[in-house]
N, C-alpha and C positions, 0 to 999 in steps of 0.2 A: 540545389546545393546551397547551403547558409551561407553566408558573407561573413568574413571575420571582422569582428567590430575594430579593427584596428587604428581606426581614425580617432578613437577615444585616446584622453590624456590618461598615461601611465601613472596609475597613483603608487606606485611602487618606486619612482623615480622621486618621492617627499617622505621627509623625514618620518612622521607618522604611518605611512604607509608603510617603507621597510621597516619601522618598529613592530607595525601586527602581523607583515608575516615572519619576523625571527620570531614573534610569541605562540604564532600556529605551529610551527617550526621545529620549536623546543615545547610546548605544551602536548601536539599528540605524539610527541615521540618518534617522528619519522623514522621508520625502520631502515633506509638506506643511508641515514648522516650523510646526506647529500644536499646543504640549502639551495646550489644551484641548480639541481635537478629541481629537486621542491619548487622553487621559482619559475621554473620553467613551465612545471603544471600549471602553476597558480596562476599565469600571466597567459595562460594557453585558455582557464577556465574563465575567465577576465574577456578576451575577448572574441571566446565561444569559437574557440578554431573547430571547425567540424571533423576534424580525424579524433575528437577526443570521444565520441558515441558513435557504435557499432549498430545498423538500426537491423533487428532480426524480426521476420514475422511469423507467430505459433496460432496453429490452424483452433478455432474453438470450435465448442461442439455442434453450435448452430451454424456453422458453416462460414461465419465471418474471421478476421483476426484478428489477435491479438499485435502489437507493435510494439515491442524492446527496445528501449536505449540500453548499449551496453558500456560501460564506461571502457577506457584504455585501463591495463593492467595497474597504471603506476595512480593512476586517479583511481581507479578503486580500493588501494592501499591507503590512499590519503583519507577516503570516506569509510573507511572499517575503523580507521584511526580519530574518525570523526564520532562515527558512533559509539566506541568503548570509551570515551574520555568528554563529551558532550551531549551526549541524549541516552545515558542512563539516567535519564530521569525518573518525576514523580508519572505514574500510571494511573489512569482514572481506578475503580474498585471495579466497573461494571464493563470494562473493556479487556478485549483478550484478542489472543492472533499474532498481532503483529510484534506488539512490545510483549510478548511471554505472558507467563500467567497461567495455573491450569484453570481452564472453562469447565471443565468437569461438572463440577459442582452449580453453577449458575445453566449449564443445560440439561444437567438432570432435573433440579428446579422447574426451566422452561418447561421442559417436557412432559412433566406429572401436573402442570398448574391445570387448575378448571375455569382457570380464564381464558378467555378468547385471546390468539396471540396477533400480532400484527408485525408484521415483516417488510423492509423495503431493503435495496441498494442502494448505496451512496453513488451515484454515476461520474465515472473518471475519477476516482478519487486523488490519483493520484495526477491527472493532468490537469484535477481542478483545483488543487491548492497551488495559487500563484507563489512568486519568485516574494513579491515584498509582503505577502502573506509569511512566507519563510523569514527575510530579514526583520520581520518585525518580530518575530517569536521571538532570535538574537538579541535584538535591542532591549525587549523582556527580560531577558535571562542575564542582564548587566554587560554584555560584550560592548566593546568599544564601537563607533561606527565603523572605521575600517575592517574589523576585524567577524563584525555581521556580516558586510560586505563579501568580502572573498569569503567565507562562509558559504554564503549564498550563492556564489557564485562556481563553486565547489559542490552544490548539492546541487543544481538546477539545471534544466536544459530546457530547448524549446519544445513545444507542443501542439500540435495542429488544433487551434479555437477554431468549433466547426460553428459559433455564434456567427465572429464575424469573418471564418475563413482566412486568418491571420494567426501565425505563427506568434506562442504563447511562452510565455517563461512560466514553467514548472515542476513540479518533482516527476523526474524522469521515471517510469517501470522498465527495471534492472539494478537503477543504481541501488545500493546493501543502506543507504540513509533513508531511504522515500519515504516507507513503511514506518519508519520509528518520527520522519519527522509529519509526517501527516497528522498520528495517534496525536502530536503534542501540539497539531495545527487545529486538530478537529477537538481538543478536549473540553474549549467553550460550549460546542455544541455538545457532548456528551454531559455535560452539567445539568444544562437546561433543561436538555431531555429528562434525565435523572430526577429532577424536581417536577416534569410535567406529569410523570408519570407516576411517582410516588405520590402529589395531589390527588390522582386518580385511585389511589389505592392499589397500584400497580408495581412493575418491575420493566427498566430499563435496564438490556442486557445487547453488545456489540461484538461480533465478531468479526475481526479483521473490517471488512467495508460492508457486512449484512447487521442492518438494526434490528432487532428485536422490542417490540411494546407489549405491555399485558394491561387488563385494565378489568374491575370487575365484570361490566356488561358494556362489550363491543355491540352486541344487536340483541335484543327482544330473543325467545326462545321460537316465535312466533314468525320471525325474519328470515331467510331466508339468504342464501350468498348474491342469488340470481335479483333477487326483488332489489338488494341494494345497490348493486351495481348498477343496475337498471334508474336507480333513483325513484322519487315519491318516500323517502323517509325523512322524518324530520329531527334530526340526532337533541337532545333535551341537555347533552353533555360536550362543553367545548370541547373537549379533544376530543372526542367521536365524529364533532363537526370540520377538525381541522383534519383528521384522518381521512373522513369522508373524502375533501378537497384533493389531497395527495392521490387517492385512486381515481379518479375521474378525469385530473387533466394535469399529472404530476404536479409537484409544488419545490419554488425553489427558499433557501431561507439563508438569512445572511447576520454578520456579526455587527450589531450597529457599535461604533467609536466609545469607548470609555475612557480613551486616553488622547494623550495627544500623537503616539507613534503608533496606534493601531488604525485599522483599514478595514473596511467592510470587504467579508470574503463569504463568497456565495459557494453552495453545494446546491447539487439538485439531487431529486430522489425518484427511482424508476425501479421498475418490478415488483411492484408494491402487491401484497394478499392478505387476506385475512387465513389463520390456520387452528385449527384444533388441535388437541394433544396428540401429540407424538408424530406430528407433519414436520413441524420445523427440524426435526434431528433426520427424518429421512432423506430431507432435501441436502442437508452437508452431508448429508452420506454416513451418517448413523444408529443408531436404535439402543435402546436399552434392555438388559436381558439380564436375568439375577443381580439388580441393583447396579450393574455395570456397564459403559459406556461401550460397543459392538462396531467396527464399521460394516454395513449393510454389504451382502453378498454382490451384487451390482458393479460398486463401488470399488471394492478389491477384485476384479474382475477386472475393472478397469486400469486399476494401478498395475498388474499383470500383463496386461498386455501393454502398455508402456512400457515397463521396465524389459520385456519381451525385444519392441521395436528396436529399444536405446543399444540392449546389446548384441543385434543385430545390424543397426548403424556401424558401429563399430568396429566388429569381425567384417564386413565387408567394406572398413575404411572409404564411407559414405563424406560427401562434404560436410565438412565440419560446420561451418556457420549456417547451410540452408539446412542440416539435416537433421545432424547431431545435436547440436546446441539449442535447437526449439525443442526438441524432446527432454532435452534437461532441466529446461524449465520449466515444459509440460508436467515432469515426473517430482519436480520440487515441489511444485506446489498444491498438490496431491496427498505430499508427505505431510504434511501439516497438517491434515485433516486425517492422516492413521492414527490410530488409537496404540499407541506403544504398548502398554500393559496385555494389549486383547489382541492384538494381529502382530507381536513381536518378533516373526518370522517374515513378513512381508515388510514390513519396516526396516528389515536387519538387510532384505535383499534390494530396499530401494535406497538404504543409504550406502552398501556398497556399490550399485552401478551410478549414481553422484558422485561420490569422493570420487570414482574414477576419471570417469568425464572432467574435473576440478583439476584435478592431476595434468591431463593433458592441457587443460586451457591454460592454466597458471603456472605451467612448467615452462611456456612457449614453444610448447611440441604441436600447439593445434589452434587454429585459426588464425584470420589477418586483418589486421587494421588499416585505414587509410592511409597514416603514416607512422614511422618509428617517431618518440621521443627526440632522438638522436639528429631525425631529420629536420627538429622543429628550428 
């Protein structure tokens, strides 16, 4: 169990301090006009009382888990209100997924190029973009310091560093900010990329935390997948040579200081492959078929029996946080990879067992927190 930092000095108790949060206050609009509720959160996120994250665990396919922070109701009202009034931001051109965007078009692209494509993971993405990675974006973005602060302290939670096996401040997976604040944590590296691979005569394309690289000639016609891996090639081309490195013994890369309030913040990269045309759309689970984007039979198959399990959870009034609630995250994030135009009948049946499952969480008909608000 975490310790609540409570031995910290209240900066809500100085004048600048309750000035940024009446500005948080009154800027997202707090749906309940309530500052001392508001307060309450804010001094709760302050100093990381642990009833404020639900930790749920969703089984993956490789037989390991996935692990959710799920925020308390009233702090995720605060970060929806975070996100419609503070990170509609600018979007890179070649990133999609998480901040919107139809990819359509940049993966039909992908998919017909007769270039070699190269694919990695970003690993943890969201447990790898630190707390002052986050406040420093804020500070970027002209907020005051206080008011980066509770910010940050409002979008962030801890994170199991399996480096050095210490508990980590970072963007939690659950909270409804992570996703949008990561895109605009990561879009220095999306630059770089952008120009690495445009140098190359290529296409730098991202989806959600899978990268995509094109580049005219990844290997000789003559090369083979096995010979490379293997090593004995000599790449004539830096980024062949720097790609090479990433498959062989992963590669970590970080943002060196151009300011005086930024921080070197590292990602690391794993699952990394080389792919030919029309690998990368089968691996998210799609294809293309009279010029049109298809989810692959597999795939909706799978979304089916998901959507199968959840409302079977449910008629048999299954527990709600071990049972119900991993499959609604399971079956969310699925959705996002249906192709609405092409499967708008499985889409139509996975956004209705959602809203449902929504209904009951955020009604307060279905699951349980450490503690009430009420009891803080």
């Amino acid at each position: 169990m975490l310790k609540s930092r409570t031995h910290i000095k209240n900066p809500l108790l100085k004048i600048s301090g309750r000035k940024a949060a009446w500005y948080l206050f009154s800027t997202l609009d707090y749906p309940f006009d309530d500052f001392e509720r508001f307060r309450k959160i804010l001094w709760a996120a302050i100093v990381r009382s642990p009833w404020l994250y639900s930790n749920i665990a969703i089984p993956k396919r490789d037989g390991s888990k996935r692990i959710l922070a799920i925020p308390h109701p009233d702090l995720m009202t605060i970060q929806r209100a975070i996100n419609k009034n503070f990170l509609e931001l600018y979007r890179h051109p070649n990133v999609y997924g998480f901040s919107g965007g139809n990819a359509r078009e940049a993966l039909t692209a992908l998919a017909r190029s007769n270039q070699a494509i190269f694919a990695s993971d970003i690993k943890d993405a969201f447990p790898s973009t630190t707390g002052r990675a986050v406040f420093n974006f804020f500070r970027t973005e002209k907020f005051g310091y206080y008011t980066s602060y509770y910010l940050t302290c409002l979008t962030t939670w801890f994170n199991q560093q399996k480096k050095f096996n210490l508990p980590q401040v970072g963007l939690p997976q659950g909270a409804p900010t992570s996703p949008r604040l990561f895109d605009l944590c990561f879009i220095r590296f999306d630059r770089r990329f952008a120009r690495l691979t445009k140098n190359a005569n290529g296409v730098y394309f991202r989806y959600a935390d899978n990268i995509f690289l094109t580049a005219e000639e990844f290997w000789p016609e003559r090369i083979n997948i096995q010979t490379m891996r293997d090593g004995g090639v000599r790449w004539q081309s830096p980024i062949i040579s720097a790609i090479y490195r990433i498959l062989k013994r992963g590669y970590e890369f970080e943002h060196s200081p151009d300011n005086e309030i930024w921080h070197n913040q590292e990602y690391g990269l794993h699952k990394s492959y080389f792919a030919r045309q029309g690998q990368i759309l089968h691996a998210l689970g799609l294809n293309i078929k009279d010029d049109q984007l298809h989810n692959t039979r597999e795939f909706k198959l799978r979304v089916r029996m998901t959507i199968f399990n959840l409302k079977k959870a449910l008629e048999q009034k299954d527990d709600f946080e071990t049972k119900i609630w991993p499959l609604y995250h399971k079956l969310d994030g699925m959705q996002k990879f249906l192709v609405k135009e092409t499967s708008s009948k499985l889409w139509e049946e996975a956004e209705q067992a959602l809203f449902q499952v929504a209904l009951i969480r955020y009604s307060g008909q279905g699951g349980r927190y450490v503690k009430n608000i009420s009891e803080y």
